[in-house]
N, CA, C and O atoms as CSV, one atom per row, in Angstrom:
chain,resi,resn,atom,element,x,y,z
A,1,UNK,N,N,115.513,-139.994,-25.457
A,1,UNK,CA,C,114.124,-139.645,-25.303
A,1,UNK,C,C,114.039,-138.257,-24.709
A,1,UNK,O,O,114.852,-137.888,-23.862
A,2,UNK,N,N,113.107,-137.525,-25.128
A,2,UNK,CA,C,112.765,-136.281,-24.956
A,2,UNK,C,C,111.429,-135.937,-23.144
A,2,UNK,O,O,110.259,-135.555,-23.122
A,3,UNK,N,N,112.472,-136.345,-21.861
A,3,UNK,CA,C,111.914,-136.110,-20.837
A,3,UNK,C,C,110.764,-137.222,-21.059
A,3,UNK,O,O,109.610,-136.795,-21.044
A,4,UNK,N,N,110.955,-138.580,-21.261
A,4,UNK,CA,C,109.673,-139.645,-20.659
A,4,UNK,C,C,109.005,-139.187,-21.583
A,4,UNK,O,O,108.084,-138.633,-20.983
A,5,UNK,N,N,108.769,-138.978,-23.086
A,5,UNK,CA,C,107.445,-138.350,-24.079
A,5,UNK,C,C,108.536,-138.972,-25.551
A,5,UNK,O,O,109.455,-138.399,-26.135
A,6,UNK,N,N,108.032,-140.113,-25.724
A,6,UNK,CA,C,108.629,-140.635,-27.439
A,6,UNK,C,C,106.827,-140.337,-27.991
A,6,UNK,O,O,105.779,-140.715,-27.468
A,7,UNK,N,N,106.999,-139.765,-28.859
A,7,UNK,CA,C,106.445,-139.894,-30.134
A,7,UNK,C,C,106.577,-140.133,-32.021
A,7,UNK,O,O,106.771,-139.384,-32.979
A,8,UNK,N,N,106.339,-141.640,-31.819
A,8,UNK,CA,C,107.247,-142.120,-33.130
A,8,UNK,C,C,106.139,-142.045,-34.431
A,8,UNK,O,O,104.930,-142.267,-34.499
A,9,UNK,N,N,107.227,-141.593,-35.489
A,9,UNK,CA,C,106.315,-141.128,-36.530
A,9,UNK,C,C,106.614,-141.895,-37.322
A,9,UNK,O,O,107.701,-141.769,-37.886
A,10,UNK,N,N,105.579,-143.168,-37.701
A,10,UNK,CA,C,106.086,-144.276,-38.863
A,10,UNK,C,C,105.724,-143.481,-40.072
A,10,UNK,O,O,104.815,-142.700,-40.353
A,11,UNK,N,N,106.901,-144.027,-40.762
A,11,UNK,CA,C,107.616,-143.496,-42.568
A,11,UNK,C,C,107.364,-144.474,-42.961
A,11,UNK,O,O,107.322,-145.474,-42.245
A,12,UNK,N,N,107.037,-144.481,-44.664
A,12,UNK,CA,C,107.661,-145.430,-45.426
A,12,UNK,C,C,108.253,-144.484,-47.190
A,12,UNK,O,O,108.251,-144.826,-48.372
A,13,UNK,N,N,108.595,-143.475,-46.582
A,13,UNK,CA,C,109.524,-142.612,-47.354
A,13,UNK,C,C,110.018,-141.549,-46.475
A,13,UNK,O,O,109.536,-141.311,-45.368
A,14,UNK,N,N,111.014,-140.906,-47.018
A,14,UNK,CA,C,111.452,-139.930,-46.592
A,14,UNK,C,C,110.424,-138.673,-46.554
A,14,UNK,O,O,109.853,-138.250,-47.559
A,15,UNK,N,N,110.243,-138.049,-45.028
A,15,UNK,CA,C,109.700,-137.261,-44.616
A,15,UNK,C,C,109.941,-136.150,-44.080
A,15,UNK,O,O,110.922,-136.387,-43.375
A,16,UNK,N,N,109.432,-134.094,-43.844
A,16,UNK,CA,C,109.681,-133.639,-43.151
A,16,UNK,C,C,109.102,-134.131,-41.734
A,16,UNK,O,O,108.023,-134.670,-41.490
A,17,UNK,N,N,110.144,-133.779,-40.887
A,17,UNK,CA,C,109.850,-133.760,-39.966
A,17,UNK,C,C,110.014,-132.549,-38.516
A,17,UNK,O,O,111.039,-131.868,-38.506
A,18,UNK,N,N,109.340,-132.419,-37.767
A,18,UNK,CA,C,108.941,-131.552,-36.577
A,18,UNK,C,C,109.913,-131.390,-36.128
A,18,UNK,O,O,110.305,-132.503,-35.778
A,19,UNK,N,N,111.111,-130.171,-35.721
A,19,UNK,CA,C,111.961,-130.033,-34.990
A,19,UNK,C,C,112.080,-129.846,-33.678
A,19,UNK,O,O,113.092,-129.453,-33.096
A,20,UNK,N,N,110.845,-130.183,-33.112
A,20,UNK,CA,C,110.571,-130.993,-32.120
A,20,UNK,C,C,111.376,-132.124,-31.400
A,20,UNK,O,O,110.614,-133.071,-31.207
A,21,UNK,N,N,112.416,-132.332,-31.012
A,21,UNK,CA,C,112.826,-133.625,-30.820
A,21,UNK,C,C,112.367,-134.745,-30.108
A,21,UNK,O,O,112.979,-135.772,-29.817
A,22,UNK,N,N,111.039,-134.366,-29.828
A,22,UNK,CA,C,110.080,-135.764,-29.014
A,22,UNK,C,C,109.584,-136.323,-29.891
A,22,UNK,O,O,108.807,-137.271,-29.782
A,23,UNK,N,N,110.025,-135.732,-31.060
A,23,UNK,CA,C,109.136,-136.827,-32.556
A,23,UNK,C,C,110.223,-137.695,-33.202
A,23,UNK,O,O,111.120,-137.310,-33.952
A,24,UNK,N,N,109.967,-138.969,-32.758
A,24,UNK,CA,C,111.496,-139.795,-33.915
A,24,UNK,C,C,110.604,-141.131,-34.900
A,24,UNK,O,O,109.864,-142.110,-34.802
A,25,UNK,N,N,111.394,-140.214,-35.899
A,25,UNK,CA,C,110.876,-141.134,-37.367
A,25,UNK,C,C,111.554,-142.292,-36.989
A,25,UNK,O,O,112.576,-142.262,-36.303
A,26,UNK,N,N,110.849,-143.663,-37.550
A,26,UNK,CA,C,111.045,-144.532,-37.926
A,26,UNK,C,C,110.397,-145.076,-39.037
A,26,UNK,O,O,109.245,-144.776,-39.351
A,27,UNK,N,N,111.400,-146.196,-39.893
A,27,UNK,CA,C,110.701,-146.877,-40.918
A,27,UNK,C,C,109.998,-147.906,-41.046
A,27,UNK,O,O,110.592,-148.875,-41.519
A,28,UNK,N,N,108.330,-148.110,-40.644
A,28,UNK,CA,C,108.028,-149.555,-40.323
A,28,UNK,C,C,108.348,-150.805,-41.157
A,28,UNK,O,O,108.977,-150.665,-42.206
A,29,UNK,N,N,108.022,-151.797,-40.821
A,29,UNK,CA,C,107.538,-152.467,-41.730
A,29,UNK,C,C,109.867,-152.889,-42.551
A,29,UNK,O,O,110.216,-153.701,-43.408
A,30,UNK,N,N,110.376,-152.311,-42.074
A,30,UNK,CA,C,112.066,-152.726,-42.654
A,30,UNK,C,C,112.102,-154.226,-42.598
A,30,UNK,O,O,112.908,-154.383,-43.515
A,31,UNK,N,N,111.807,-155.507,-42.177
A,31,UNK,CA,C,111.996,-156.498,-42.609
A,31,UNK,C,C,111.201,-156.620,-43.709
A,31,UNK,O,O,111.839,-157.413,-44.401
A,32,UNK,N,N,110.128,-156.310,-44.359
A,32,UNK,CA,C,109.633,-156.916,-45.625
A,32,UNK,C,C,110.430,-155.913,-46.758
A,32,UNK,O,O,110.299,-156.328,-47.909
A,33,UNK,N,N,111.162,-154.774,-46.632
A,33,UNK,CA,C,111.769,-154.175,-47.274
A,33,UNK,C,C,113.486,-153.466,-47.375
A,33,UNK,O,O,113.915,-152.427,-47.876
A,34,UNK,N,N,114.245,-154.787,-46.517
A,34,UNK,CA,C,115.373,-154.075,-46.712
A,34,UNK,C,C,116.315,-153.168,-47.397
A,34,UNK,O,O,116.879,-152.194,-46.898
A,35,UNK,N,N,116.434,-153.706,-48.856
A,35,UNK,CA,C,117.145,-152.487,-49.355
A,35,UNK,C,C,116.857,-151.053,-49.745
A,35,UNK,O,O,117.653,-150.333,-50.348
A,36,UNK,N,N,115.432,-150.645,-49.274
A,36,UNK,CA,C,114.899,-149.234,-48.827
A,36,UNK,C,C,115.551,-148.672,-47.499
A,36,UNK,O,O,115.223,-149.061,-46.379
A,37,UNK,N,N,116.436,-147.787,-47.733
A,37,UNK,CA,C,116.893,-147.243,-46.847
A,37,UNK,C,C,116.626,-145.455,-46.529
A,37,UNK,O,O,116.857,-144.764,-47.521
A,38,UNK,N,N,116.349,-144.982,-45.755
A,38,UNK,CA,C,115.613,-143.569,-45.386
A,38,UNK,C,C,116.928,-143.048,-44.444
A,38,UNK,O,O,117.269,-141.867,-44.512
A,39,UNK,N,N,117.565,-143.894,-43.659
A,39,UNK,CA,C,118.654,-143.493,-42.484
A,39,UNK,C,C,117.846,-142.757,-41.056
A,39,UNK,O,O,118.333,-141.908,-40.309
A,40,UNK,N,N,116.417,-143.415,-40.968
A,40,UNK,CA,C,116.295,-143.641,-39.398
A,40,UNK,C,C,115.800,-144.910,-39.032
A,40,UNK,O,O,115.758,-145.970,-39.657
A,41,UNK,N,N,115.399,-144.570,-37.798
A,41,UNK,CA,C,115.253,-146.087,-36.771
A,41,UNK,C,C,114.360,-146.337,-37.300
A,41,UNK,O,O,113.415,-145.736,-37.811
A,42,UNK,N,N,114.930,-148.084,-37.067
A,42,UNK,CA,C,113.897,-149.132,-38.054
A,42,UNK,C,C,112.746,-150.211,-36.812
A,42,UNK,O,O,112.725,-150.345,-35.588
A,43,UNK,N,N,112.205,-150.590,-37.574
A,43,UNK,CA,C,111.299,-151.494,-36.431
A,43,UNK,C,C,112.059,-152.806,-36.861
A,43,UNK,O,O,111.258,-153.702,-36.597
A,44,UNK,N,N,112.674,-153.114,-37.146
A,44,UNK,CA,C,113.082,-154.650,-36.983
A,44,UNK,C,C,114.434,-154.850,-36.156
A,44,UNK,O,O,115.267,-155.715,-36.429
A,45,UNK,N,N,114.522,-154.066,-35.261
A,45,UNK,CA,C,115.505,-154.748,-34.159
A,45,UNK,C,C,115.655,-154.798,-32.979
A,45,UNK,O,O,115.596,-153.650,-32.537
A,46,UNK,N,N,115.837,-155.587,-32.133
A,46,UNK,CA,C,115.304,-155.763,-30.562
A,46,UNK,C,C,114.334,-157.315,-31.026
A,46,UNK,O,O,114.354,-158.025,-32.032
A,47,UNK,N,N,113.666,-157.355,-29.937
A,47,UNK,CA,C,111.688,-157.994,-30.688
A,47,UNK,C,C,111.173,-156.877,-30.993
A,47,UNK,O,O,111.151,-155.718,-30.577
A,48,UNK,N,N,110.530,-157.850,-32.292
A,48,UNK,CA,C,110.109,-156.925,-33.056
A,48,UNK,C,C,108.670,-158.208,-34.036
A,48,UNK,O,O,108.628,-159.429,-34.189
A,49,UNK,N,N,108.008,-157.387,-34.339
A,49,UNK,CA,C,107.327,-158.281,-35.504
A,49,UNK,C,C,107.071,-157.218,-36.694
A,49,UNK,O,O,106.022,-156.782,-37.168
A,50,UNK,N,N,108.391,-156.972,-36.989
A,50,UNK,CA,C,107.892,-155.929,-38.485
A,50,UNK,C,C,107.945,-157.023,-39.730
A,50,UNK,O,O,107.275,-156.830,-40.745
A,51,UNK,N,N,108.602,-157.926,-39.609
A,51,UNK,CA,C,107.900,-159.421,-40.648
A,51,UNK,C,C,106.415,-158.923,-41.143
A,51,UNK,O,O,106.138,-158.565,-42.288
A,52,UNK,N,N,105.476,-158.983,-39.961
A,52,UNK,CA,C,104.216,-158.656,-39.875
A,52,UNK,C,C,103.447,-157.452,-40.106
A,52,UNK,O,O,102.284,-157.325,-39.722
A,53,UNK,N,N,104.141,-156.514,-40.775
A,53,UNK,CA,C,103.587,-154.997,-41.235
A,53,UNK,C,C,102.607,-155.057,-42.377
A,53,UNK,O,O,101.710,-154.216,-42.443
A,54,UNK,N,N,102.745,-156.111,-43.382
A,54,UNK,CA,C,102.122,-155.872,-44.398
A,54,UNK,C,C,100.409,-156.403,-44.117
A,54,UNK,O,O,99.354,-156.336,-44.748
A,55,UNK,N,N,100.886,-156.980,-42.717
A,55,UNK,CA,C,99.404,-157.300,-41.907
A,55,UNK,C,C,98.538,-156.584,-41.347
A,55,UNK,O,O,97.337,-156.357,-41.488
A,56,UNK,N,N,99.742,-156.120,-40.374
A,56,UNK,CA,C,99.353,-155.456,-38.978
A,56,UNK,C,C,99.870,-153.773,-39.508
A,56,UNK,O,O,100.187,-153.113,-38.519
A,57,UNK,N,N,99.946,-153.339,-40.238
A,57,UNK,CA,C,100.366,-151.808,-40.718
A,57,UNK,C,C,101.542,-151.142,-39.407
A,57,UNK,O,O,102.675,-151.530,-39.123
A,58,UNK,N,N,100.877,-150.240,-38.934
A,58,UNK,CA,C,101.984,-149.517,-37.645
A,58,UNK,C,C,101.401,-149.941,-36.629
A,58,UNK,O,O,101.081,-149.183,-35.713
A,59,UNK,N,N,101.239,-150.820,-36.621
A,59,UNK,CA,C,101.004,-151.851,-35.219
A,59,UNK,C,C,102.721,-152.263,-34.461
A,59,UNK,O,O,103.211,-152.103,-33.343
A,60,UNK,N,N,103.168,-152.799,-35.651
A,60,UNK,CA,C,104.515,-153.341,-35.550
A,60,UNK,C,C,105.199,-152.482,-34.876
A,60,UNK,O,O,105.967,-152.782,-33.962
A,61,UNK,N,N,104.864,-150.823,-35.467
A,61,UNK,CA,C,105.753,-150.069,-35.018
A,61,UNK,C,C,105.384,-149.372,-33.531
A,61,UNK,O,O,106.141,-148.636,-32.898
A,62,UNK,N,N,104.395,-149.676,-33.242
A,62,UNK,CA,C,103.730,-149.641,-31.866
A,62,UNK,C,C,104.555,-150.557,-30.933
A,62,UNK,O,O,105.385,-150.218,-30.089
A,63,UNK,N,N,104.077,-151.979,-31.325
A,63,UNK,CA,C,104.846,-153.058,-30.387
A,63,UNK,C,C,106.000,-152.988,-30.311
A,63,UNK,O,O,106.361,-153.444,-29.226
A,64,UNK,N,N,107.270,-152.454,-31.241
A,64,UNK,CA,C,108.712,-152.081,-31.647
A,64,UNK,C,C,109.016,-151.047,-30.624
A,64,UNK,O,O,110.020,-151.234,-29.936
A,65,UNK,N,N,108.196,-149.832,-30.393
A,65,UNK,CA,C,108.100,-149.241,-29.592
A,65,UNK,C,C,108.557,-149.012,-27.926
A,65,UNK,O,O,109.373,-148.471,-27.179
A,66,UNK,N,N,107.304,-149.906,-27.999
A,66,UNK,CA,C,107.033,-150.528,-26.238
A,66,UNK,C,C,108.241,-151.128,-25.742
A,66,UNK,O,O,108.735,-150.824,-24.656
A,67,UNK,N,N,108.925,-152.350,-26.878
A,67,UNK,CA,C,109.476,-152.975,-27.069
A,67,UNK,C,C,111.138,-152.477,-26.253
A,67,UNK,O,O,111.722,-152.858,-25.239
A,68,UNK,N,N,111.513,-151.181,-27.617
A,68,UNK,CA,C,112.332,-150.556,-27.499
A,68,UNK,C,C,112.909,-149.320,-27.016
A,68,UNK,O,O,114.082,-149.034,-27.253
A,69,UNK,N,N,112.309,-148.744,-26.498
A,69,UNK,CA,C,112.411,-147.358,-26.264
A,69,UNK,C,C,111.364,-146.823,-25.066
A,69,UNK,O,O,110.360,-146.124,-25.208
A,70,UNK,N,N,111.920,-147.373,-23.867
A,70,UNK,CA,C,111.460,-147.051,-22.517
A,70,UNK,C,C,111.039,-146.016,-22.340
A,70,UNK,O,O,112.049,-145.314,-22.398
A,71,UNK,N,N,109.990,-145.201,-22.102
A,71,UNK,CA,C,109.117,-143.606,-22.018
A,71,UNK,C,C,108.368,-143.697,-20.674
A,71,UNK,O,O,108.246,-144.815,-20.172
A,72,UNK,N,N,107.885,-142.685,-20.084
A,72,UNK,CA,C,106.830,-142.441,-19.439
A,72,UNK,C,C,105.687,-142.400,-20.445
A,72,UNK,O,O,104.683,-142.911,-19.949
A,73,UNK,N,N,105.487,-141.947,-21.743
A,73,UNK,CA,C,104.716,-141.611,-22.491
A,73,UNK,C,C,104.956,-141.813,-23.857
A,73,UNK,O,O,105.804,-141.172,-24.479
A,74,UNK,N,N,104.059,-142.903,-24.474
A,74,UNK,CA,C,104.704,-143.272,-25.577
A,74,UNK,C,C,102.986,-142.796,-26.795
A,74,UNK,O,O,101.822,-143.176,-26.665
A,75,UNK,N,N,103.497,-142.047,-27.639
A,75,UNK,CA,C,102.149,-142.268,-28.829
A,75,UNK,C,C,102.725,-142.091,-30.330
A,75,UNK,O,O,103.563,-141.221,-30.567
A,76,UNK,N,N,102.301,-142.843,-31.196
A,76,UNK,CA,C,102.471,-142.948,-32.701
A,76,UNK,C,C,101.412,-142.241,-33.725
A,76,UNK,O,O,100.186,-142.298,-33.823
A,77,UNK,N,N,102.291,-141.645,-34.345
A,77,UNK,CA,C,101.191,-141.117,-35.188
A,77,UNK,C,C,101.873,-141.565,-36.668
A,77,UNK,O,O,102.940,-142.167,-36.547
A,78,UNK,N,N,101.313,-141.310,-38.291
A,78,UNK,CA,C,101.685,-141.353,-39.079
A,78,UNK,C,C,102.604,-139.972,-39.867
A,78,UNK,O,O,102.484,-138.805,-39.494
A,79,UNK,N,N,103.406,-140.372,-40.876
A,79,UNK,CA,C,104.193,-139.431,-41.104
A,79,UNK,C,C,103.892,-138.481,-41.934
A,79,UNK,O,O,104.776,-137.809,-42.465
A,80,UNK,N,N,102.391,-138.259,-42.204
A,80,UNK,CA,C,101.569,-136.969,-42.887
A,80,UNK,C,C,100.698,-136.091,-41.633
A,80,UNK,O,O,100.036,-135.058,-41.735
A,81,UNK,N,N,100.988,-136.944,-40.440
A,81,UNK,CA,C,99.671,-136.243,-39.838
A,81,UNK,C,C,100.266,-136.163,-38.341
A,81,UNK,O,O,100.187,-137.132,-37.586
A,82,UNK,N,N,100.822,-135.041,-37.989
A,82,UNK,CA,C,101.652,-134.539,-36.618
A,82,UNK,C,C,100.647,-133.684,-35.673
A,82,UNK,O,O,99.777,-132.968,-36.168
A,83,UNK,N,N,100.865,-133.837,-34.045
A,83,UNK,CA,C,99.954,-132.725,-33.742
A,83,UNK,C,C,100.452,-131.855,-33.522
A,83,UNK,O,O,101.549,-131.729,-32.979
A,84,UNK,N,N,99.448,-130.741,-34.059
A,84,UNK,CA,C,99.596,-129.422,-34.244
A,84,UNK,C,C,98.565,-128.642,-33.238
A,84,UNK,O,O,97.351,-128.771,-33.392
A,85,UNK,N,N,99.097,-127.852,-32.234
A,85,UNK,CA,C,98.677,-126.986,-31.272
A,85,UNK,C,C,98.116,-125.523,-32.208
A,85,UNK,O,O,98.848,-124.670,-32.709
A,86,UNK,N,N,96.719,-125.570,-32.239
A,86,UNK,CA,C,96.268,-124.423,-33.503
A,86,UNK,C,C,96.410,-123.069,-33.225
A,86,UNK,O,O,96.146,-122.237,-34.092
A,87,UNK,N,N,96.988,-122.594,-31.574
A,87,UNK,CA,C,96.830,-121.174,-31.491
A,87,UNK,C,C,98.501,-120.584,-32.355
A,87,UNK,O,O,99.462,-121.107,-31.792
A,88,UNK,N,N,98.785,-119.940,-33.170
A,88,UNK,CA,C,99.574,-119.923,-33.765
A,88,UNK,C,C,100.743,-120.315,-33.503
A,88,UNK,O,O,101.568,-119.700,-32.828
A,89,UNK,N,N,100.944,-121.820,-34.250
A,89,UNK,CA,C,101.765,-123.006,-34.735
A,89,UNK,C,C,102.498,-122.217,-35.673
A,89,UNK,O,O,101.964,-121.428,-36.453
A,90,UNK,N,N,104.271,-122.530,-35.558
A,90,UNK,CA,C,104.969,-121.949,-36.270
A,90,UNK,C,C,105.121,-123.315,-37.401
A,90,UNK,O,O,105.282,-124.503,-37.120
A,91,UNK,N,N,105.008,-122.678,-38.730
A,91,UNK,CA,C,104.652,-123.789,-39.724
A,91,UNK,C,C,106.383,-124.355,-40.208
A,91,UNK,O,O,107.401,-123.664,-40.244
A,92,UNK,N,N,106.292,-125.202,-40.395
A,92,UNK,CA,C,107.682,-126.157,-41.230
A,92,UNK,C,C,107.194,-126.535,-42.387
A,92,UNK,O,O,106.100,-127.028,-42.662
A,93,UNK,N,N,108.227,-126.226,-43.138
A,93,UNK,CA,C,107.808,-126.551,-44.517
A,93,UNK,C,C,107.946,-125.680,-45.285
A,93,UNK,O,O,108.298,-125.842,-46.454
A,94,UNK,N,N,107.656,-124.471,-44.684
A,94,UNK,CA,C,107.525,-123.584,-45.866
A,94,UNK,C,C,105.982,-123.189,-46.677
A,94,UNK,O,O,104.908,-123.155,-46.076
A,95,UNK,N,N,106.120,-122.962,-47.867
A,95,UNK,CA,C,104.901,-122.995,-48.330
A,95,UNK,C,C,104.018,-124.052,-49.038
A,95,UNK,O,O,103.053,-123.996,-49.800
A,96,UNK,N,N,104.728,-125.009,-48.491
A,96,UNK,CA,C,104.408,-126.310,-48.577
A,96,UNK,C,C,102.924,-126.560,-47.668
A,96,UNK,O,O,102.868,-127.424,-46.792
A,97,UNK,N,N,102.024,-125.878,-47.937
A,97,UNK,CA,C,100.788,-126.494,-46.477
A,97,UNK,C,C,100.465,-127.421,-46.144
A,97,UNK,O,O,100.128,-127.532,-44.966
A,98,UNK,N,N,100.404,-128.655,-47.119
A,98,UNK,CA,C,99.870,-129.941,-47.532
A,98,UNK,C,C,100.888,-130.650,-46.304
A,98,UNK,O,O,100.373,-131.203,-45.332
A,99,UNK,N,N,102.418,-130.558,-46.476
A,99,UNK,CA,C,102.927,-131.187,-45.381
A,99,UNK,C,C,103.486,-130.527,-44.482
A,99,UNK,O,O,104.431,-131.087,-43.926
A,100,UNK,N,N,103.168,-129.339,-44.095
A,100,UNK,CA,C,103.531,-128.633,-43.218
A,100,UNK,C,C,103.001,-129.404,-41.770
A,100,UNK,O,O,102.055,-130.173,-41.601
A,101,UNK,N,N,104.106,-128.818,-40.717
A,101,UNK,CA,C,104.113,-129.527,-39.451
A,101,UNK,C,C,104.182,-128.766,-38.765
A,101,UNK,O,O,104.764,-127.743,-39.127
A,102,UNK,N,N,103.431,-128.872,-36.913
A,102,UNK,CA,C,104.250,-127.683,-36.433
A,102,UNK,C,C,105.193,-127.902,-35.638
A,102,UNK,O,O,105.486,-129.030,-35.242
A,103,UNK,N,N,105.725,-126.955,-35.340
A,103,UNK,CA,C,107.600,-127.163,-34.760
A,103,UNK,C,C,107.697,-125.809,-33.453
A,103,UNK,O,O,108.476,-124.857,-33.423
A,104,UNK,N,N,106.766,-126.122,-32.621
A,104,UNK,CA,C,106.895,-125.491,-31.206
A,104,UNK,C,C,107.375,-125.867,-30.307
A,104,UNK,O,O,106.965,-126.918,-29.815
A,105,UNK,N,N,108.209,-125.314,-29.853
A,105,UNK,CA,C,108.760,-125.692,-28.294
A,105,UNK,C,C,108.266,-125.635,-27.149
A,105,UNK,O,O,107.986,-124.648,-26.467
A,106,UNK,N,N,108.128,-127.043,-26.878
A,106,UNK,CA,C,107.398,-127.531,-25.458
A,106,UNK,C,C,108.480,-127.367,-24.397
A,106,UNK,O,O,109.676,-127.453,-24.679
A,107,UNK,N,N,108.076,-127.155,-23.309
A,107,UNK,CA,C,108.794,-127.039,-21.572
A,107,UNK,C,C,108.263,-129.085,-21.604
A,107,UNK,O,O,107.049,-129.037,-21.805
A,108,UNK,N,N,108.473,-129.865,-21.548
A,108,UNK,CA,C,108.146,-131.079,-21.610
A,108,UNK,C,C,108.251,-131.665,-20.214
A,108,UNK,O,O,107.404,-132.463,-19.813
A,109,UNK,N,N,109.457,-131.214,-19.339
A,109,UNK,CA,C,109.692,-130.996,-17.977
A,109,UNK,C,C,108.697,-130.966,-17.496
A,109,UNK,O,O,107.921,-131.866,-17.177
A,110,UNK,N,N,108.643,-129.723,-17.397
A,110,UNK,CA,C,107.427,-128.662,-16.464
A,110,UNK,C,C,106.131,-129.723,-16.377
A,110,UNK,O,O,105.830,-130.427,-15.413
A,111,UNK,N,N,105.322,-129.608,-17.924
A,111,UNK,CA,C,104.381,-130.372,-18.144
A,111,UNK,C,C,104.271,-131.949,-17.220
A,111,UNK,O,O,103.299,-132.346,-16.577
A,112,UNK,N,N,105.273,-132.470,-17.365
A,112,UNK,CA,C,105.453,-133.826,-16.740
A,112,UNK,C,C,105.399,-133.595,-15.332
A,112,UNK,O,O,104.700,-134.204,-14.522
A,113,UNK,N,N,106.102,-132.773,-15.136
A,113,UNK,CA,C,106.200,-132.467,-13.610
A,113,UNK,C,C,105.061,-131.976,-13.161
A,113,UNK,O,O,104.901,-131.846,-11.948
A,114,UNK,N,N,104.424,-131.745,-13.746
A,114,UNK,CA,C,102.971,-130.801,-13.448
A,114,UNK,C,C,101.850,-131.900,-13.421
A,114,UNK,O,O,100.714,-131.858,-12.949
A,115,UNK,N,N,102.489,-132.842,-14.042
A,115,UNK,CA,C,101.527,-134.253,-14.156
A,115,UNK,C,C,101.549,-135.684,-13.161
A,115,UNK,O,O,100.902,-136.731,-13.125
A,116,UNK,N,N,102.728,-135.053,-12.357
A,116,UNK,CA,C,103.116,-136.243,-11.902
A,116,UNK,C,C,104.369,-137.259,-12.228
A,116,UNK,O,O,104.879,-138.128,-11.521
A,117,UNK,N,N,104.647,-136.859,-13.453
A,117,UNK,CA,C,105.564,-137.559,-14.307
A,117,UNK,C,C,107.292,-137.407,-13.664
A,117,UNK,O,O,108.231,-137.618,-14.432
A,118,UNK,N,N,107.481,-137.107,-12.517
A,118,UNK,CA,C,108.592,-137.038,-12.160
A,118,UNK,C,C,109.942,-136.235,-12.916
A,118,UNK,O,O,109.657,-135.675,-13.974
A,119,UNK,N,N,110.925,-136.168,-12.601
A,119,UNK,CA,C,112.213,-136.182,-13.382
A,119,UNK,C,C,112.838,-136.734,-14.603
A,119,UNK,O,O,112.905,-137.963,-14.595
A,120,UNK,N,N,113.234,-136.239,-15.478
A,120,UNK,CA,C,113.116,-136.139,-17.390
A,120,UNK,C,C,114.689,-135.954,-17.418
A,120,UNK,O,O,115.299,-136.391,-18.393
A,121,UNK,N,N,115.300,-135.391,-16.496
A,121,UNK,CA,C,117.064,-135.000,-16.864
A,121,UNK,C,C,117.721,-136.015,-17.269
A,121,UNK,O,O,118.437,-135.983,-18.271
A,122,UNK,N,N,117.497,-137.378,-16.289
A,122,UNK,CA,C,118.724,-138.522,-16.512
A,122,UNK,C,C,117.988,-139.165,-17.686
A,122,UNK,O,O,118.304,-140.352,-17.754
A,123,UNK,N,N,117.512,-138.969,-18.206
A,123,UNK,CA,C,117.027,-139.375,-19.582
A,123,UNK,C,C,117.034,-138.661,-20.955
A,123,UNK,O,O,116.091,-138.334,-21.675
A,124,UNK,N,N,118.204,-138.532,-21.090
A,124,UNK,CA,C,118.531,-137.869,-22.481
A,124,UNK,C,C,119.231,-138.154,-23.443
A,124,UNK,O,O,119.861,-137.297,-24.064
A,125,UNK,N,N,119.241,-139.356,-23.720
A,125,UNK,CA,C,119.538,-140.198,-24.880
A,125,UNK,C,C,118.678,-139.475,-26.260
A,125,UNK,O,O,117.729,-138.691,-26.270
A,126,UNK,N,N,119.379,-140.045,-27.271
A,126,UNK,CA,C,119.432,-138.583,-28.820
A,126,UNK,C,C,118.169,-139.735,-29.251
A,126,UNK,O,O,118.249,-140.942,-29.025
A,127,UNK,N,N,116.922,-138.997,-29.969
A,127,UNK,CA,C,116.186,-140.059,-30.405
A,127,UNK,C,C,116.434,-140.347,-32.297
A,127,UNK,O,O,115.609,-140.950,-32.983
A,128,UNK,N,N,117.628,-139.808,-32.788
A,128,UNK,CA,C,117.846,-139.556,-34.348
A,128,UNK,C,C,119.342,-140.791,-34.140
A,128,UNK,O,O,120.043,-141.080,-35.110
């Protein structure tokens, strides 16, 4: 985890993604679709109710979340729609605009620390 800040971006294809490393794709919804494979983290292991995706959409991957991956700060977004800080965002993608992302480097520390959020060092486990 990226200093107490997961932000998981449910897939259900292969996606660019933010070189950002506080953003980690996952594939929801992997128990109703095993032999789709993308090669990131899936919501069906730990507890989990990704059984339940074709119900509950990225809910699953919410509760999978909570579930799995201990944060100070946890938020999900989908894998077309990243936030983007508008004062000039360095674009990914290319000239791709449609899925372009932005890919700025946050002090994530600082911020936390500035928030209250304590110490981010002993927490640096790879989120890929």
């Amino acid at each position: 985890m990226a200093c107490g800040i997961t932000v998981a971006v449910a897939t259900r294809e292969v996606c660019r993604m933010s070189a950002d490393r506080v953003y980690m794709p996952f594939q929801g919804g992997k128990a109703l679709h095993p032999p789709i494979e993308f090669g990131v983290t899936c919501d069906n292991s730990r507890d989990n109710i990704s059984s339940l995706n074709g119900r509950y959409s990225e809910l699953t991957g919410s509760c999978w979340l909570q579930e799995s991956r201990p944060s100070l700060y946890q938020s999900l977004v989908y894998y077309r729609r990243h936030f983007v800080k508008p004062d000039n965002p360095e674009l990914y993608g290319g000239d791709d605009k449609l899925f372009a992302v932005a890919s700025q480097r946050i002090d994530y520390e600082s911020l936390l620390d500035e928030m209250g959020g304590g110490n981010c060092s002993d927490r640096t486990e790879a989120l890929y």
